[in-house]
C-alpha positions, 0 to 999 in steps of 0.5 A: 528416632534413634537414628535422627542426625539432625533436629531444629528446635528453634524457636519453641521456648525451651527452658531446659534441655532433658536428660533423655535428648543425649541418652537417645539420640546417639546419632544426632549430629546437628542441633538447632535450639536458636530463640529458646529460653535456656538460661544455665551452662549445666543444661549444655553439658547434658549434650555430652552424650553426643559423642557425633555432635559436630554443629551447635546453634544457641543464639538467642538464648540466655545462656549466650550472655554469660561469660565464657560459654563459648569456652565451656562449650567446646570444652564439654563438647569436644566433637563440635567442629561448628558453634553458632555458624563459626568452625570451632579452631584449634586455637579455641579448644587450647583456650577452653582447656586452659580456662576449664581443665581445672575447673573440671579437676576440682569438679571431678574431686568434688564428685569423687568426694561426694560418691565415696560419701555416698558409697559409705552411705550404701555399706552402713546401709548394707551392714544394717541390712545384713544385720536386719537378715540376719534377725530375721533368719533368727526370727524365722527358725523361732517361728519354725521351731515353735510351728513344729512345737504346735504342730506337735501339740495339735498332734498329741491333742488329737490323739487324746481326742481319737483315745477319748472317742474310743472309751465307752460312754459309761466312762464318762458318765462314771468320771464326774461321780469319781471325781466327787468321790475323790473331792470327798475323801480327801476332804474327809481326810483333811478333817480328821486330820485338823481334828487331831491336830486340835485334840493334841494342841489342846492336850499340850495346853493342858498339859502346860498349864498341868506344870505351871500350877506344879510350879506355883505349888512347889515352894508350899511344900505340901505333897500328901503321903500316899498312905494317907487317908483321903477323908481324914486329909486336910482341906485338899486343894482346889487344884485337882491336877498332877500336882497333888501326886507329885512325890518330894522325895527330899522333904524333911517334914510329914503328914501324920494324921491325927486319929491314928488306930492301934492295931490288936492281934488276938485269936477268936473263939468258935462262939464268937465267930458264929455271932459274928456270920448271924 
């Protein structure tokens, strides 16, 4: 089919002309689509690709009824040497350049336009991919990196496993009583511990209260003499703390106790002796 030089389609209601007719049939060289249903100029320039097209049949289709197809046909098809049965003329190609060279300029801008937009399109699509490889590359060597991390893992826990297999069965037997040992030691410890920490809590709470009844006791000056006699004293204080004890060593006032006893020397008889030990 490759090697077809000429086809008649005529008469089989063709809307549009496909784009694989131009791609596939290089060697076509006359085309009859007579009495189809073509109706646009844009399906006769997908022709182009015939560069050994050199007779064209159209009558009978839509398409002949718009203005200047004859012009656009001669110009898109430039090997045509007979279009509708009449040999196409020099005089027929000038016009049709005249009348679509400019068109086809600014038809050309309009795709060059259109590709360098596209073209933009494609490198901000490349730069993001770069950029998503570029991620990614960082997110594989991640995931490596933390693969050889539980490789390694497993490893060692392996080797726990192999050591722990190893280690006779008494050892684990004796790991759970150790353990409650330890538990109970160490709580042990703690409580002796809290317990002194109460004792000297409370020996500093007594020892506060110790000085503030010293306090309150201070401007009585009331401080007994140490060679006083205690069952001779005054009615002593209630307070039977450090206070009682406390020497002023600036008082100006004394407590002399009332029966006071005069002390006599004298030398005793033999006699007197002996009665004394009956």
């Amino acid at each position: 089919m490759c090697n077809l030089q000429k086809l008649n389609l005529a008469g089989n209601e063709i809307e549009h002309i496909p784009v694989w007719l131009g791609k596939k049939l290089k060697s076509l060289r006359v085309l009859n689509l007579k009495g189809n249903k073509i109706s646009s100029l844009q399906d006769i320039s997908k022709l182009k690709p015939l560069q050994d097209l050199i007779s064209l049949i159209l009558v009978e289709n839509p398409v002949v009824t718009l203005p200047h197809y004859l012009q656009f046909t001669i110009f898109h098809l430039r090997s045509l040497e007979s279009l509708e049965g009449q040999p196409v003329t020099t005089q027929d190609r000038q016009e049709a350049f005249e009348r679509f060279s400019l068109e086809e300029v600014e038809r050309l801008e309009r795709d060059l336009e259109k590709k360098m937009i596209e073209t933009e399109e494609l490198k901000s699509k490349q730069t993001r991919f770069l950029e998503e490889i570029k991620n990614q590359d960082k997110l594989n060597k991640s995931l490596k990196e933390e693969a050889m991390l539980q490789k390694q893992s497993c490893e060692e826990l392996k080797s726990d496993l192999n050591t722990k297999n190893e280690l006779p069965l008494s050892w684990f037997l004796a790991g759970p009583f150790l353990l409650i040992l330890y538990s109970s030691l160490k709580l042990k410890q703690k409580t002796i511990e809290l317990t002194r920490a109460c004792q000297k809590q409370y020996e500093l709470e007594q020892e506060l209260a110790f000085y503030k009844i010293d306090a309150k006791f201070e401007p009585l000056n009331y401080y007994p003499s140490e060679y006083a006699e205690i069952d001779k004293a005054p009615d002593e204080s209630p307070y039977i703390g450090k206070s009682r004890y406390k020497r002023n060593m600036f008082a100006t006032e004394s407590y002399i106790i009332d029966s006071a006893q005069a002390v006599q020397i004298k030398k005793m008889e033999p006699d007197e002796q002996l009665r004394n030990d009956h």
